[in-house]
mmCIF file of the protein (N, C-alpha, C, O) and its ligand, coordinates in Angstrom:
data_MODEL
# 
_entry.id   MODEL 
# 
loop_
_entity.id 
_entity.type 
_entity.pdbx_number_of_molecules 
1 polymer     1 
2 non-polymer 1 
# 
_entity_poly.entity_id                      1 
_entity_poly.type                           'polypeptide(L)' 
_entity_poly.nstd_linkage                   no 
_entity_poly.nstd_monomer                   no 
_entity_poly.pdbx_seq_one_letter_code       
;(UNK)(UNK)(UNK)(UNK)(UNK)(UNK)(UNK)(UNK)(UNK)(UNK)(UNK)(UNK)(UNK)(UNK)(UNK)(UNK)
(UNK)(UNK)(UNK)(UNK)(UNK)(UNK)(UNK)(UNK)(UNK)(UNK)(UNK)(UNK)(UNK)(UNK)(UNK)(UNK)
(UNK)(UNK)(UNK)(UNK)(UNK)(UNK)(UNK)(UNK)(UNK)(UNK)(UNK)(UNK)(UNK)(UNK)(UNK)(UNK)
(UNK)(UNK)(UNK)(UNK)
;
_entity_poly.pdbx_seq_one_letter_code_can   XXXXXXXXXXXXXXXXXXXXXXXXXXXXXXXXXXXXXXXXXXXXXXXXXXXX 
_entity_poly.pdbx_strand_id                 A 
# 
loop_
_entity_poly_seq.entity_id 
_entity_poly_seq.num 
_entity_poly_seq.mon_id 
_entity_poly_seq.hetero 
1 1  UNK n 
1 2  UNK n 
1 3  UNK n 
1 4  UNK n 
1 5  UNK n 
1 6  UNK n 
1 7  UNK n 
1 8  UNK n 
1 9  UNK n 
1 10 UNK n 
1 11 UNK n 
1 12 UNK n 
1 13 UNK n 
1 14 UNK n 
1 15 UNK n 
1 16 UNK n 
1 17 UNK n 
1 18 UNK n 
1 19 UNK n 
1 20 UNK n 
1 21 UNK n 
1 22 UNK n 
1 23 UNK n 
1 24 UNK n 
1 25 UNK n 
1 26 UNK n 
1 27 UNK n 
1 28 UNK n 
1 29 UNK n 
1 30 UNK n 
1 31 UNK n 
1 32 UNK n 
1 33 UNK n 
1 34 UNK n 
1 35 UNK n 
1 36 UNK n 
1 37 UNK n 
1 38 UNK n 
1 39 UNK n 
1 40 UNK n 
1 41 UNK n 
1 42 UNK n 
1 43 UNK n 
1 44 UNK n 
1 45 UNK n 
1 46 UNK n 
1 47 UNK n 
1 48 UNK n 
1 49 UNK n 
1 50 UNK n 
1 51 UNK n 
1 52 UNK n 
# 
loop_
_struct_asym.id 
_struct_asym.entity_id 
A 1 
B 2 
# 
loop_
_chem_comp.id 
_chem_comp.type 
_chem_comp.mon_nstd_flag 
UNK 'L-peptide linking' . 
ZN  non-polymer         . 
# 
_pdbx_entity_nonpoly.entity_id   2 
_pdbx_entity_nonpoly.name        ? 
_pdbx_entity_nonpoly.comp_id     ZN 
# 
_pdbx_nonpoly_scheme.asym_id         B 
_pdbx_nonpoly_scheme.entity_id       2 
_pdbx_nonpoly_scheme.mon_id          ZN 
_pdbx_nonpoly_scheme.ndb_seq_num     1 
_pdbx_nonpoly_scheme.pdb_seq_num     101 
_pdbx_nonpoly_scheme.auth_seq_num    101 
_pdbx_nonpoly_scheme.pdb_mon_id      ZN 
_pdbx_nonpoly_scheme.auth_mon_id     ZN 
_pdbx_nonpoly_scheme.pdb_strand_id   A 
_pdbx_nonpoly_scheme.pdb_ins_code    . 
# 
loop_
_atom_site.group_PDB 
_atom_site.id 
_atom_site.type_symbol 
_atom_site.label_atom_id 
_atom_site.label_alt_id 
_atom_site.label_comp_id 
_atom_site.label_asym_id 
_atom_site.label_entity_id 
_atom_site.label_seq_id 
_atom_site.pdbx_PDB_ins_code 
_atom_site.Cartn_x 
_atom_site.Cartn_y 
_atom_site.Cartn_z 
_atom_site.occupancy 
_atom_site.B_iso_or_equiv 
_atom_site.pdbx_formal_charge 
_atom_site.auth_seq_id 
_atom_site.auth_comp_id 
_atom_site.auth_asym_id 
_atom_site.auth_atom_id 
_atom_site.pdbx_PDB_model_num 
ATOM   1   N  N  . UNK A 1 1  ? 0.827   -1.201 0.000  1.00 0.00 ? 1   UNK A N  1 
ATOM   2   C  CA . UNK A 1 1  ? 0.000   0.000  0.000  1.00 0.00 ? 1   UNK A CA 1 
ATOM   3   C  C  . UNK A 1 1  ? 0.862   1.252  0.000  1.00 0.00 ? 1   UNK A C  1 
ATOM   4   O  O  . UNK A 1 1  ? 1.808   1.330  0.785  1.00 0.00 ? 1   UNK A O  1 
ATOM   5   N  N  . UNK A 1 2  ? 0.603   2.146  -0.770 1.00 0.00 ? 2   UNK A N  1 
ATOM   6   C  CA . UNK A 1 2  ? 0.931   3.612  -0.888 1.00 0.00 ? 2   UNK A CA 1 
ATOM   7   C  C  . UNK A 1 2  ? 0.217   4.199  0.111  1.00 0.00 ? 2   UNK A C  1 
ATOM   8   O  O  . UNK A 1 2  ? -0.902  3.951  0.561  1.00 0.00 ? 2   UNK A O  1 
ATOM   9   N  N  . UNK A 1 3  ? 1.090   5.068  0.407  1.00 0.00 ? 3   UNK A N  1 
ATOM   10  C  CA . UNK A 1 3  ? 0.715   6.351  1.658  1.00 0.00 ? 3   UNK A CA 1 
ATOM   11  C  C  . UNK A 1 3  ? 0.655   8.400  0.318  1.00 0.00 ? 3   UNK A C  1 
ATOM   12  O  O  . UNK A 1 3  ? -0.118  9.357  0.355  1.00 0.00 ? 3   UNK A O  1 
ATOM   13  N  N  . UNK A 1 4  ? 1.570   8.171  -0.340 1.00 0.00 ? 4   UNK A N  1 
ATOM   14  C  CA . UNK A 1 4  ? 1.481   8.869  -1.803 1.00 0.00 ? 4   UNK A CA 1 
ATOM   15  C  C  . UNK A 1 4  ? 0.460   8.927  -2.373 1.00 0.00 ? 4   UNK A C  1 
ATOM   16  O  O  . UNK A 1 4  ? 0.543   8.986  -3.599 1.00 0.00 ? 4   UNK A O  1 
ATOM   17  N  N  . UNK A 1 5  ? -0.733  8.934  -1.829 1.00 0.00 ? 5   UNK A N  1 
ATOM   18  C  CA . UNK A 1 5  ? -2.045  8.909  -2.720 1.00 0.00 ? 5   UNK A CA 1 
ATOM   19  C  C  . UNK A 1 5  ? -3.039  10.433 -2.904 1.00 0.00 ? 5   UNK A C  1 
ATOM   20  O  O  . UNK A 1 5  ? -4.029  10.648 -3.603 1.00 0.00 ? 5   UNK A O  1 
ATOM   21  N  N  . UNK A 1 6  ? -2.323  11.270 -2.003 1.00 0.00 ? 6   UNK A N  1 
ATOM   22  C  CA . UNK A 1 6  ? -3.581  11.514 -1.422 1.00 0.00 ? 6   UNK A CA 1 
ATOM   23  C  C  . UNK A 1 6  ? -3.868  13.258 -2.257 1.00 0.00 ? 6   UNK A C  1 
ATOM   24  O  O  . UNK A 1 6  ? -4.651  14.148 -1.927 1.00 0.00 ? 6   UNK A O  1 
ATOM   25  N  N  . UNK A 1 7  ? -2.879  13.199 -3.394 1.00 0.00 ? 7   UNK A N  1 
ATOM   26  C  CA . UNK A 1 7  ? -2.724  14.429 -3.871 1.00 0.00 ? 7   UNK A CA 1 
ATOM   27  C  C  . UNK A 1 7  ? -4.293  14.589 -4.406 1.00 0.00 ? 7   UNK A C  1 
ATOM   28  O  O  . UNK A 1 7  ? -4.633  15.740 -4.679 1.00 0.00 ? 7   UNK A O  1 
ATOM   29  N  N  . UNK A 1 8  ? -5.061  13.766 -4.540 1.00 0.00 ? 8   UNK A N  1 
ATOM   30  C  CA . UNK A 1 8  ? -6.027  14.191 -5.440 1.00 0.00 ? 8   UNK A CA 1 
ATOM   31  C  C  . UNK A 1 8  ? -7.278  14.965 -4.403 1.00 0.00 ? 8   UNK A C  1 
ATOM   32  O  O  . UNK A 1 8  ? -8.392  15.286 -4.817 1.00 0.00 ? 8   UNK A O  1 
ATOM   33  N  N  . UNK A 1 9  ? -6.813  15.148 -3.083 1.00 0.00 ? 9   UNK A N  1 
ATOM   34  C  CA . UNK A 1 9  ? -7.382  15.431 -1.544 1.00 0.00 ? 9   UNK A CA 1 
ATOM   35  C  C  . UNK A 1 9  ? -7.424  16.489 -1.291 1.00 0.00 ? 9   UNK A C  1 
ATOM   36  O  O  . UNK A 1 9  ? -8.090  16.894 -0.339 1.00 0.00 ? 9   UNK A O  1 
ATOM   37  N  N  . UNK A 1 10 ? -6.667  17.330 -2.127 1.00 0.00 ? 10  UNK A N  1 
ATOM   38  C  CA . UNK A 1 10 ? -6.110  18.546 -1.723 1.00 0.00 ? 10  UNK A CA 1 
ATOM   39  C  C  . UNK A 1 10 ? -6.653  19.221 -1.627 1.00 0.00 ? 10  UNK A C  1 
ATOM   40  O  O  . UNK A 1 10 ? -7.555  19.223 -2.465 1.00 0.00 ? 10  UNK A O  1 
ATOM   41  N  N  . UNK A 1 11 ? -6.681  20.588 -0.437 1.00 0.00 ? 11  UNK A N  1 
ATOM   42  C  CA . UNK A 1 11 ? -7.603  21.569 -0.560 1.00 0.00 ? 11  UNK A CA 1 
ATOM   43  C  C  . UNK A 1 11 ? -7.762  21.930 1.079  1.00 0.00 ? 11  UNK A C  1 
ATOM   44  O  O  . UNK A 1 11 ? -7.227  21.023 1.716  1.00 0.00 ? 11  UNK A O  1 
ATOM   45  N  N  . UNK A 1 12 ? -8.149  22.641 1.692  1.00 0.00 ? 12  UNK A N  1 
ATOM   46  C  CA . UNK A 1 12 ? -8.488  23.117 3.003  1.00 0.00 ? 12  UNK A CA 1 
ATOM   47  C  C  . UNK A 1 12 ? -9.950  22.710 3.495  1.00 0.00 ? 12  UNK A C  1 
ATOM   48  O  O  . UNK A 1 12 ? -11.101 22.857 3.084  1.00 0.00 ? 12  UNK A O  1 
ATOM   49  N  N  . UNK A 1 13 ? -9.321  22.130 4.572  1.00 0.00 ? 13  UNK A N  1 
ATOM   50  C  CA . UNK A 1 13 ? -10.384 21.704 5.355  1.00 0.00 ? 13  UNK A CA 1 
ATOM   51  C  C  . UNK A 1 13 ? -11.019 20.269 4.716  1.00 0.00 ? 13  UNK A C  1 
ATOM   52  O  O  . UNK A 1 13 ? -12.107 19.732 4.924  1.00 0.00 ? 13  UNK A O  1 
ATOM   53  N  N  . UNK A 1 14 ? -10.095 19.949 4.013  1.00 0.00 ? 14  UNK A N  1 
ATOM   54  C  CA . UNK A 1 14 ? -10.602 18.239 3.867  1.00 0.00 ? 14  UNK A CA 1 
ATOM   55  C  C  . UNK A 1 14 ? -10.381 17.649 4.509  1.00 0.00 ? 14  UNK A C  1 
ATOM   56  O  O  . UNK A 1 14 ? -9.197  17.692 4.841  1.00 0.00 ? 14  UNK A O  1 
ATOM   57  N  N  . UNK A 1 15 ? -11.170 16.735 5.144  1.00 0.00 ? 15  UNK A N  1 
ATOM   58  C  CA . UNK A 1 15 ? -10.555 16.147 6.314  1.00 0.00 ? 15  UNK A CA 1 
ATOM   59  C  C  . UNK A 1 15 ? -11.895 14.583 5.684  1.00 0.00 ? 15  UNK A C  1 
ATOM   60  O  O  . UNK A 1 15 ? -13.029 14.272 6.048  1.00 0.00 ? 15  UNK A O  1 
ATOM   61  N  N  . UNK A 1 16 ? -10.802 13.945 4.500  1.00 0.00 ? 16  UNK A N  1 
ATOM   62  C  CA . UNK A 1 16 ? -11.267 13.021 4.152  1.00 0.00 ? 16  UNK A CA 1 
ATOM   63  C  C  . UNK A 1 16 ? -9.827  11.680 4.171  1.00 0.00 ? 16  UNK A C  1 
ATOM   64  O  O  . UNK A 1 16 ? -8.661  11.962 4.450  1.00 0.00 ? 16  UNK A O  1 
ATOM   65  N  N  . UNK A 1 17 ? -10.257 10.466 3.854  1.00 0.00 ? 17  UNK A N  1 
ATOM   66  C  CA . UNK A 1 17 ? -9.312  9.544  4.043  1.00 0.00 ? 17  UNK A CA 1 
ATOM   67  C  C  . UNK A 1 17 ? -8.518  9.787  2.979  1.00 0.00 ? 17  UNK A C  1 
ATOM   68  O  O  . UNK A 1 17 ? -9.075  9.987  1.900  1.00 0.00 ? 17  UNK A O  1 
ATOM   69  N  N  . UNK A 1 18 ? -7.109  9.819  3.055  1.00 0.00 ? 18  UNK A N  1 
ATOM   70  C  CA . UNK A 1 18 ? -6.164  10.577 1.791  1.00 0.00 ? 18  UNK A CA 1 
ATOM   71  C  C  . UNK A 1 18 ? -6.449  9.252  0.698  1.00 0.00 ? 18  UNK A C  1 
ATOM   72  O  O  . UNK A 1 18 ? -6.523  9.552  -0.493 1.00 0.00 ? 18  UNK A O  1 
ATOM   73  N  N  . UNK A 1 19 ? -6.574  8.106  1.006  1.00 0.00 ? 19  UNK A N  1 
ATOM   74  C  CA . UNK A 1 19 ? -6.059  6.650  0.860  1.00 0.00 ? 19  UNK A CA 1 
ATOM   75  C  C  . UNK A 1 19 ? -7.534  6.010  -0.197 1.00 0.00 ? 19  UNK A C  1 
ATOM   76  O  O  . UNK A 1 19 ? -7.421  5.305  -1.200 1.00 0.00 ? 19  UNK A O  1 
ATOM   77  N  N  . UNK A 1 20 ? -8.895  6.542  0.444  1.00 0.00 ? 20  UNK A N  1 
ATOM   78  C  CA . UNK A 1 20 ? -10.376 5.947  -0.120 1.00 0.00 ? 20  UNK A CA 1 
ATOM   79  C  C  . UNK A 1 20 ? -11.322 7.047  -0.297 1.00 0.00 ? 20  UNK A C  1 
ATOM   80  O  O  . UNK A 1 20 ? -12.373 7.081  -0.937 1.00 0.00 ? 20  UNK A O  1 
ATOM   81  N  N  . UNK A 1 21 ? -10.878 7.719  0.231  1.00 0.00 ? 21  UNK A N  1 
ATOM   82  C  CA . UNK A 1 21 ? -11.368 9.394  0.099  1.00 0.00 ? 21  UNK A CA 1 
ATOM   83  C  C  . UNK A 1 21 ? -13.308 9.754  0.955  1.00 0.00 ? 21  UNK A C  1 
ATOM   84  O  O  . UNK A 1 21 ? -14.239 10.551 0.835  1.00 0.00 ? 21  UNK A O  1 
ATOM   85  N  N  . UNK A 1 22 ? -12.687 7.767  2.270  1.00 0.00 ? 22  UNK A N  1 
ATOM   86  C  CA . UNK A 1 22 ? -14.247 8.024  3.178  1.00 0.00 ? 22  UNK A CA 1 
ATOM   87  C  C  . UNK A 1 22 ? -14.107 9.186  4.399  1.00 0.00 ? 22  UNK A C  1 
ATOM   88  O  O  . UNK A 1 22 ? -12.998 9.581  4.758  1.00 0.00 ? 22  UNK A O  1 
ATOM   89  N  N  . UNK A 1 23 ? -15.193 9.619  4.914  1.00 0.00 ? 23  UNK A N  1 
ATOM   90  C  CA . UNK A 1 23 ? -14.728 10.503 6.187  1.00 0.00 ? 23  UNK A CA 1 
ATOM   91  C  C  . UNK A 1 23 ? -15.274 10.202 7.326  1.00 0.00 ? 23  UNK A C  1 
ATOM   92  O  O  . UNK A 1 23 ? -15.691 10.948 8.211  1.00 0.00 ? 23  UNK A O  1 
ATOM   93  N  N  . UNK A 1 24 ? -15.237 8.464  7.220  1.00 0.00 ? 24  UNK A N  1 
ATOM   94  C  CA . UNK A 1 24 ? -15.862 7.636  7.918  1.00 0.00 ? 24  UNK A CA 1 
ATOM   95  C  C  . UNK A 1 24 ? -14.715 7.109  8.924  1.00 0.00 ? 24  UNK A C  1 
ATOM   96  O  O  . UNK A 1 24 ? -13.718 6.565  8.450  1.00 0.00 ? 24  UNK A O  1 
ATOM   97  N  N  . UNK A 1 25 ? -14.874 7.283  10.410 1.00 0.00 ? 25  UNK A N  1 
ATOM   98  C  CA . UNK A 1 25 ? -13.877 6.589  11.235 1.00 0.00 ? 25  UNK A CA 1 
ATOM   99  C  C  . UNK A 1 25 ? -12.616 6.947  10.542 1.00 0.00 ? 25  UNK A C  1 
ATOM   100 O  O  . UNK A 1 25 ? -11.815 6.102  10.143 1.00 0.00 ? 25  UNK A O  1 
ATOM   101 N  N  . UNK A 1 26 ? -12.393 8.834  10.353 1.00 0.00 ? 26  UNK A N  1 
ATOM   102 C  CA . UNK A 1 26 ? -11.248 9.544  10.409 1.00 0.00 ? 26  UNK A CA 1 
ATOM   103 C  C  . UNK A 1 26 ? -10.434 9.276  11.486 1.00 0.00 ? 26  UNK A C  1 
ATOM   104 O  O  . UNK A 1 26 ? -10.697 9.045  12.666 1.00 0.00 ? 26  UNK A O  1 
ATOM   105 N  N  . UNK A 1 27 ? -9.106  9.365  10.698 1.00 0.00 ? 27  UNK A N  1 
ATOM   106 C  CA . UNK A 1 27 ? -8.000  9.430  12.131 1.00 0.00 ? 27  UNK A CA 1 
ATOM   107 C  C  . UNK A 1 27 ? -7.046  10.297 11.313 1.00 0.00 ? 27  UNK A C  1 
ATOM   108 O  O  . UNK A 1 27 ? -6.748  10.416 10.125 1.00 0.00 ? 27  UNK A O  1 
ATOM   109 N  N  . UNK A 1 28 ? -6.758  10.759 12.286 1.00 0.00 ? 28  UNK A N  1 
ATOM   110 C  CA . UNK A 1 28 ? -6.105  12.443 11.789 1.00 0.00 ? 28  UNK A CA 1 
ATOM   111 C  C  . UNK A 1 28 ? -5.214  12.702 12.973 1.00 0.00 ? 28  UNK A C  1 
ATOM   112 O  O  . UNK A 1 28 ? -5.455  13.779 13.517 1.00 0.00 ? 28  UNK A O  1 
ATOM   113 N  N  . UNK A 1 29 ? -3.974  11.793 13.667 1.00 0.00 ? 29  UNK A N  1 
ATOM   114 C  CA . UNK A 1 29 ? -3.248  11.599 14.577 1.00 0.00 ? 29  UNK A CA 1 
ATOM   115 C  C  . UNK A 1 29 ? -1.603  11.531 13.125 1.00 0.00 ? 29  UNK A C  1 
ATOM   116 O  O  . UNK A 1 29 ? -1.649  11.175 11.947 1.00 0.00 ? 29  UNK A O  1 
ATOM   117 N  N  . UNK A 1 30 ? -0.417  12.030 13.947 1.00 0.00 ? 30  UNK A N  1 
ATOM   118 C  CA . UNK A 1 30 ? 0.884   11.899 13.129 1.00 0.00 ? 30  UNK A CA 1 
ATOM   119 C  C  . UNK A 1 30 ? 0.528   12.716 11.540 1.00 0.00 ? 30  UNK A C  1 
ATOM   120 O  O  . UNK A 1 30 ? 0.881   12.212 10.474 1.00 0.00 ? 30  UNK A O  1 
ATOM   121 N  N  . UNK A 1 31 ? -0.231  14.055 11.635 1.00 0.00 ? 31  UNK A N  1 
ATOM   122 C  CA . UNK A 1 31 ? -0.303  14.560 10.400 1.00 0.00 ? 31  UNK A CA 1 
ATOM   123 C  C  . UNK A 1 31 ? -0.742  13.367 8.798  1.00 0.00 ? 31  UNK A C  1 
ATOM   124 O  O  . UNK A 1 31 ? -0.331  13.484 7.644  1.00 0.00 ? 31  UNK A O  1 
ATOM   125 N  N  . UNK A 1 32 ? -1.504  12.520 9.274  1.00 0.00 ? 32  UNK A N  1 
ATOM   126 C  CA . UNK A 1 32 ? -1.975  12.041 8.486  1.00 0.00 ? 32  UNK A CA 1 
ATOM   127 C  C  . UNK A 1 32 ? -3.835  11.831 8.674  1.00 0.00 ? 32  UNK A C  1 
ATOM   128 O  O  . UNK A 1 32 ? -4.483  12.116 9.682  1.00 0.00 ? 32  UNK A O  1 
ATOM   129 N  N  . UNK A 1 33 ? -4.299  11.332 7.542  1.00 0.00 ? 33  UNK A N  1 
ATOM   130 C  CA . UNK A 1 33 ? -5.725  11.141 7.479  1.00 0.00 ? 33  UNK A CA 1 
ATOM   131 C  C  . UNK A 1 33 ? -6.592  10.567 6.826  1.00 0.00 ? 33  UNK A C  1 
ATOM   132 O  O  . UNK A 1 33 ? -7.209  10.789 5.784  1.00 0.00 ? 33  UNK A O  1 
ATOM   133 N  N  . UNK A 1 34 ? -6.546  9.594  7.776  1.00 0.00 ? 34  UNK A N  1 
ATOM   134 C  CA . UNK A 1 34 ? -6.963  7.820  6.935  1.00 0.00 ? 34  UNK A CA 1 
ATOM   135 C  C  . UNK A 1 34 ? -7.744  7.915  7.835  1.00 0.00 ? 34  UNK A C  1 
ATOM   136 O  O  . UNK A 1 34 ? -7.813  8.572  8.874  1.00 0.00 ? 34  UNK A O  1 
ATOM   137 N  N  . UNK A 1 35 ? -8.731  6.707  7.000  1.00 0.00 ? 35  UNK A N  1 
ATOM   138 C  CA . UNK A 1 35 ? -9.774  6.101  7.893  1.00 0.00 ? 35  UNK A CA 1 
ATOM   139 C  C  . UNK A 1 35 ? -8.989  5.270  8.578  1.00 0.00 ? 35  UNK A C  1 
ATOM   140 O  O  . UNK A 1 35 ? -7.761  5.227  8.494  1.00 0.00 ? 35  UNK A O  1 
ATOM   141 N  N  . UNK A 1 36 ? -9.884  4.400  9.466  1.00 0.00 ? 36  UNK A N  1 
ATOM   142 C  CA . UNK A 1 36 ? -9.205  3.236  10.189 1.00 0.00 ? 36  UNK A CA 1 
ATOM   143 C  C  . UNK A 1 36 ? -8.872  2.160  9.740  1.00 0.00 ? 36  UNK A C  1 
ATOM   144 O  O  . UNK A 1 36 ? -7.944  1.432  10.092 1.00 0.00 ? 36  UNK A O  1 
ATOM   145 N  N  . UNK A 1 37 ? -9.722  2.010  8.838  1.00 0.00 ? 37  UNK A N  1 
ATOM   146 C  CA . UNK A 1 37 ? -9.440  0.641  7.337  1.00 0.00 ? 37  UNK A CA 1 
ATOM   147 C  C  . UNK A 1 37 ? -7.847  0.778  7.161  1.00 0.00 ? 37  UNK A C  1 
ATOM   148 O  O  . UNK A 1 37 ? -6.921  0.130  7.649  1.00 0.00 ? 37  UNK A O  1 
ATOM   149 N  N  . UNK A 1 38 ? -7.895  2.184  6.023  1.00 0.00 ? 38  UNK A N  1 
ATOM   150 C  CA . UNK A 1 38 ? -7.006  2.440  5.565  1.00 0.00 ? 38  UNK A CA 1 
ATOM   151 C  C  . UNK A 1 38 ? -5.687  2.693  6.173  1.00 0.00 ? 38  UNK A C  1 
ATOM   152 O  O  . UNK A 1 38 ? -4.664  2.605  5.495  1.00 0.00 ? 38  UNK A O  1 
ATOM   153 N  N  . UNK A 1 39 ? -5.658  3.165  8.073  1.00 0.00 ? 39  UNK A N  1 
ATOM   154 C  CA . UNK A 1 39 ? -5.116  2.826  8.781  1.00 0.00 ? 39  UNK A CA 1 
ATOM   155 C  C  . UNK A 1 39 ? -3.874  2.176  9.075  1.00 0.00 ? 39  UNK A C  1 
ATOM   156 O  O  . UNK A 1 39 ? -2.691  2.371  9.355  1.00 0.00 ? 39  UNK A O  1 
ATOM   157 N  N  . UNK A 1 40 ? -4.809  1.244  8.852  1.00 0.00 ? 40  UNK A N  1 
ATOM   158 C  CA . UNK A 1 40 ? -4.385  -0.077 9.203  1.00 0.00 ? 40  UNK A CA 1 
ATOM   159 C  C  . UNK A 1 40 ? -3.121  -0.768 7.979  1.00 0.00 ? 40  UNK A C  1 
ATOM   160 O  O  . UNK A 1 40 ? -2.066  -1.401 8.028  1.00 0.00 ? 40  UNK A O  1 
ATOM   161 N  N  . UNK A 1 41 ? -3.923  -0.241 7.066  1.00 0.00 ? 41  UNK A N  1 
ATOM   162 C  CA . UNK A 1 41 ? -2.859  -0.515 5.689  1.00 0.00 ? 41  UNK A CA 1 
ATOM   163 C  C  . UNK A 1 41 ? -1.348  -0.128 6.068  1.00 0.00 ? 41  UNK A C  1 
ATOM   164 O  O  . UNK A 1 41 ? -0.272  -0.714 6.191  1.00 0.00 ? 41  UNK A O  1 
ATOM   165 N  N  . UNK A 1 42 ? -1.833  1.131  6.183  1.00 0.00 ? 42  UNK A N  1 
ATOM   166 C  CA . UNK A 1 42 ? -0.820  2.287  6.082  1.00 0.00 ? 42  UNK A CA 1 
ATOM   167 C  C  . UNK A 1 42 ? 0.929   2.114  7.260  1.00 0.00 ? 42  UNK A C  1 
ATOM   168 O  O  . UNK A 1 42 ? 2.140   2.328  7.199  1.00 0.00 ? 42  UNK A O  1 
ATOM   169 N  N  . UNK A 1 43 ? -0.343  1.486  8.380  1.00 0.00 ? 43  UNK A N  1 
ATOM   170 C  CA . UNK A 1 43 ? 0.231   1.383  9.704  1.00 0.00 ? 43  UNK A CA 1 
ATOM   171 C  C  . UNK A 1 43 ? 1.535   0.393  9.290  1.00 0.00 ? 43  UNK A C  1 
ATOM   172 O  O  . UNK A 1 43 ? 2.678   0.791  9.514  1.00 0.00 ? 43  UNK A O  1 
ATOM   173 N  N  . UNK A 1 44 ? 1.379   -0.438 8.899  1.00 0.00 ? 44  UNK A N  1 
ATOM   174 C  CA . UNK A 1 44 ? 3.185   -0.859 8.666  1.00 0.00 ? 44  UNK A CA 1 
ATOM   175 C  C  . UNK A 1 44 ? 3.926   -0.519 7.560  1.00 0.00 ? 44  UNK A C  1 
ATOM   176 O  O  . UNK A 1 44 ? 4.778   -1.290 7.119  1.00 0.00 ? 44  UNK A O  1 
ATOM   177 N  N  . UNK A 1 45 ? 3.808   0.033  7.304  1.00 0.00 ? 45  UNK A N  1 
ATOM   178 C  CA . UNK A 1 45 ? 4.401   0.962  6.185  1.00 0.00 ? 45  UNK A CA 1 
ATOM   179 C  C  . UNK A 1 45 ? 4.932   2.251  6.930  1.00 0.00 ? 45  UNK A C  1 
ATOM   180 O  O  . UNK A 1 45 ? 6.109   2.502  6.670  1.00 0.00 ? 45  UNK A O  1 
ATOM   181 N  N  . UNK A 1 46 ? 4.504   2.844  7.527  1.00 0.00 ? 46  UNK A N  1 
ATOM   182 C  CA . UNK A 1 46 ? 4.940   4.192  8.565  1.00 0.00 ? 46  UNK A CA 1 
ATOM   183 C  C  . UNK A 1 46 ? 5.585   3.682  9.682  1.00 0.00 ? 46  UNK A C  1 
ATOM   184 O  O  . UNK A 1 46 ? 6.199   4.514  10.350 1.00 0.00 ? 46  UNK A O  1 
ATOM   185 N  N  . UNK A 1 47 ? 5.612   2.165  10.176 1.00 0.00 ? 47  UNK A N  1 
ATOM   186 C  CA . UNK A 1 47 ? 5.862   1.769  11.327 1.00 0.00 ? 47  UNK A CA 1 
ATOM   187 C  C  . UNK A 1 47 ? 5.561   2.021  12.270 1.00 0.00 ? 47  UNK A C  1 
ATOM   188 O  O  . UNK A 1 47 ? 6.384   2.066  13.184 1.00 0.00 ? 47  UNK A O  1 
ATOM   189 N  N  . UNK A 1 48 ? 4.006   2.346  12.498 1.00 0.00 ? 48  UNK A N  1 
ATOM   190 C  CA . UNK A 1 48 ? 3.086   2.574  13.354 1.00 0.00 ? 48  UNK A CA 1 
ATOM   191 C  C  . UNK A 1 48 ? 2.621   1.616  14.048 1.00 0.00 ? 48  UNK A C  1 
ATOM   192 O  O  . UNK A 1 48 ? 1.728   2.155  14.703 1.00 0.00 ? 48  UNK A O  1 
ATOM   193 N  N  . UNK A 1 49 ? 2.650   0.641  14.299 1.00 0.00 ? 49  UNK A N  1 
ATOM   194 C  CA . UNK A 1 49 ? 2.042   -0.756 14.958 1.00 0.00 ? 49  UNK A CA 1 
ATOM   195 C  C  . UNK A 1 49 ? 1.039   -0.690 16.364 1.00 0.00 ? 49  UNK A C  1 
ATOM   196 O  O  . UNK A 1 49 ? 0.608   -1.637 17.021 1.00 0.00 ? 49  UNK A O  1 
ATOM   197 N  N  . UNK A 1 50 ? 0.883   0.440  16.524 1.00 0.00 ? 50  UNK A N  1 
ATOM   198 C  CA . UNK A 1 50 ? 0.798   0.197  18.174 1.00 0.00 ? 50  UNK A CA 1 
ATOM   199 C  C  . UNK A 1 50 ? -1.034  1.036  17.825 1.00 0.00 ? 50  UNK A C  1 
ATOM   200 O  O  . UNK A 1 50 ? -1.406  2.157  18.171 1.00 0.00 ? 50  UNK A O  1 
ATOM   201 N  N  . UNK A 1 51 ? -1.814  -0.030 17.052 1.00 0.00 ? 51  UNK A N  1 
ATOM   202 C  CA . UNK A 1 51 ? -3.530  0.578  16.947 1.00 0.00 ? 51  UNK A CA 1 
ATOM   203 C  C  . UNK A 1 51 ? -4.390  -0.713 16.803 1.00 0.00 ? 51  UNK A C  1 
ATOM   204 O  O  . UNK A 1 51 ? -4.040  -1.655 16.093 1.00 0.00 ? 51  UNK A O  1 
ATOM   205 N  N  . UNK A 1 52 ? -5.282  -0.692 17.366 1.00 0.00 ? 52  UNK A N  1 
ATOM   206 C  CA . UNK A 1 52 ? -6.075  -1.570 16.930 1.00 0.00 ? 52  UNK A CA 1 
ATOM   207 C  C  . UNK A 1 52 ? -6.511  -2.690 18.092 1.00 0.00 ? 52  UNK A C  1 
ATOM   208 O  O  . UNK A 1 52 ? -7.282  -3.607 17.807 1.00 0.00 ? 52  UNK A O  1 
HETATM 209 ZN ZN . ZN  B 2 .  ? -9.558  4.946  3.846  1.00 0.00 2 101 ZN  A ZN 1 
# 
């Protein structure tokens, strides 16, 4: 999974999943903003491990 996705997001005050573009079970923690799905993807790739 790519974390590089999210250019197509752009804009102020989006506060949509960079990754599926839901704004469903946002997480918007470490300057990023994924759902939790997408999260989860993301999460070993950033070396985030510690959710869920
Ligand atoms: Zn998502």
């Amino acid at each position: 999974m790519k974390v590089r996705n999210e250019e197509k997001f752009k804009g102020k005050g989006t506060r949509r999943c960079k990754i599926c573009g839901t704004s469903r079970g946002l997480i918007r923690s470490h300057n990023i903003y994924v759902c939790r799905r997408c999260f989860r993807e993301i999460a070993k790739d950033i070396g985030f491990k510690k959710y869920g």
